[in-house]
C-alpha positions as CSV (number, residue, x, y, z in Angstrom):
1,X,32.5,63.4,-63.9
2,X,31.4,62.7,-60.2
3,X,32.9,60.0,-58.2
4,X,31.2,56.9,-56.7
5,X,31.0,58.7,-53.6
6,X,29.7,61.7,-55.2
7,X,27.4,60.2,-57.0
8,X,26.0,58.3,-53.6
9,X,25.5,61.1,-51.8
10,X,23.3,62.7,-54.0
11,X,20.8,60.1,-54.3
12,X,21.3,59.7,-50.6
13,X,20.6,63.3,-49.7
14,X,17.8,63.6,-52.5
15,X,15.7,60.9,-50.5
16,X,16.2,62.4,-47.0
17,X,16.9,65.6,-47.0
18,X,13.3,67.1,-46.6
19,X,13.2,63.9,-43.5
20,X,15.8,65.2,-41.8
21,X,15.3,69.1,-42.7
22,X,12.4,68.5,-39.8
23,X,12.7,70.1,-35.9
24,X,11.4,67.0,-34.8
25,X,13.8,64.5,-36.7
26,X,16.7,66.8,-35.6
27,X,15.8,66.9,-32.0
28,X,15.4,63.1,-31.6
29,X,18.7,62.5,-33.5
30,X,20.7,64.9,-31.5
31,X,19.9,64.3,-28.0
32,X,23.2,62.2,-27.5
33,X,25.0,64.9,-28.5
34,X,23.1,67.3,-26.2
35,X,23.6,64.8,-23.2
36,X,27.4,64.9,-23.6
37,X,27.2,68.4,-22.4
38,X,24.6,68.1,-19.8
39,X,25.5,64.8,-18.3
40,X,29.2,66.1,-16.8
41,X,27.7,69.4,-15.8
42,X,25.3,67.0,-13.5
43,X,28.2,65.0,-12.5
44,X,30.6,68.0,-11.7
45,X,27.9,69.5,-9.7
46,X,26.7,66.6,-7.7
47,X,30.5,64.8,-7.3
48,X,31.4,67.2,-4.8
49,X,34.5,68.0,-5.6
50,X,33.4,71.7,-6.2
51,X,32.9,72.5,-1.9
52,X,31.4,75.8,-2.8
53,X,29.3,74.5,-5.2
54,X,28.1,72.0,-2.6
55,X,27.4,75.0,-0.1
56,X,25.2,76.7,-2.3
57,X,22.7,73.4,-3.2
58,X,23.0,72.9,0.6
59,X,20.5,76.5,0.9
60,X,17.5,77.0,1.1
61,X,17.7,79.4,-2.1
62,X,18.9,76.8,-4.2
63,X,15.2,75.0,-6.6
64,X,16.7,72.0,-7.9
65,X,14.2,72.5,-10.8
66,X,16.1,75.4,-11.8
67,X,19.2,73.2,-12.1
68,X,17.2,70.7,-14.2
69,X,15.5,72.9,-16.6
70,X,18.9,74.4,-17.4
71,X,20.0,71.2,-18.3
72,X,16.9,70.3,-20.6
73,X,17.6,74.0,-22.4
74,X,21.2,72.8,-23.1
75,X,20.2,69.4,-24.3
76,X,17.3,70.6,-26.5
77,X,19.9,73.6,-28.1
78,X,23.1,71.5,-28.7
79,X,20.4,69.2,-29.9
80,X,18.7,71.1,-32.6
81,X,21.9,73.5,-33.4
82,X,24.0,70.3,-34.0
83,X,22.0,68.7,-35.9
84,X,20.7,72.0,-38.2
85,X,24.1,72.3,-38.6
86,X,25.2,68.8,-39.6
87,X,21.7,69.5,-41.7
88,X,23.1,72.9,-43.2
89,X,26.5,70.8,-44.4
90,X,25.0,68.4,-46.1
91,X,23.0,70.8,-48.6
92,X,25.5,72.9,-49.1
93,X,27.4,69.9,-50.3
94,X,24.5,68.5,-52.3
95,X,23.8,72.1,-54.2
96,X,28.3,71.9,-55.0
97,X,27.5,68.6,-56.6
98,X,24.5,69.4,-58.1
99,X,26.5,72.5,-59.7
100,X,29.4,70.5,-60.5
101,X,27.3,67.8,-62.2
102,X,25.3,70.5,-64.1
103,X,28.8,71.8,-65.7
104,X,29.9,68.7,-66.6
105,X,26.9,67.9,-68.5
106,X,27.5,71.4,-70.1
107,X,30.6,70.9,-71.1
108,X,29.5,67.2,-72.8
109,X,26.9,68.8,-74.6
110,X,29.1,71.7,-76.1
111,X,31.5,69.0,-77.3
């Protein structure tokens, strides 16, 4: 028999798991996740510490918007891939249980 927890989950994941299967649910969920990454590769570039990194925004070659759209890209992939993953988990768990519980109800009926 499934435990408590189990048991949870499944009605859990039966009620959101076409929500959260969405692009847009994912993105808006895993945009912390994606700032973790970007934000200390804005605060290691513009800190200073790095001089040649420093010499090369100082240029006249160096588009600031370049620097930002990079950033957006790495938010908006960690983003989605996190959360597709986290996504991915989860019904891969659910489809175990759902096995798991099918068997057992198997093996009640056979008895």
């Amino acid at each position: 028999m499934l435990t408590k927890e189990e048991n949870d989950f499944l009605e859990y994941w039966e009620l959101n798991r076409e929500r959260q299967k969405k692009i847009s649910k994912q993105f808006l969920l895993g945009i912390p996740i994606g700032l973790l990454f970007a934000i200390p590769i804005a605060v290691n570039f513009f800190s200073g510490w790095y001089k040649r990194a420093r010499m090369v925004a100082n240029t006249s070659d160096f588009n600031p918007l370049v620097l930002l759209i990079a950033l957006l890209i790495i938010v908006g992939f960690i983003a989605i891939f996190s959360k597709k993953y986290q996504w991915e988990m989860n019904e891969q768990h659910y489809r175990e249980l759902m096995v798991k519980k099918s068997e057992k109800n198997i093996e009640g009926e056979k008895k």
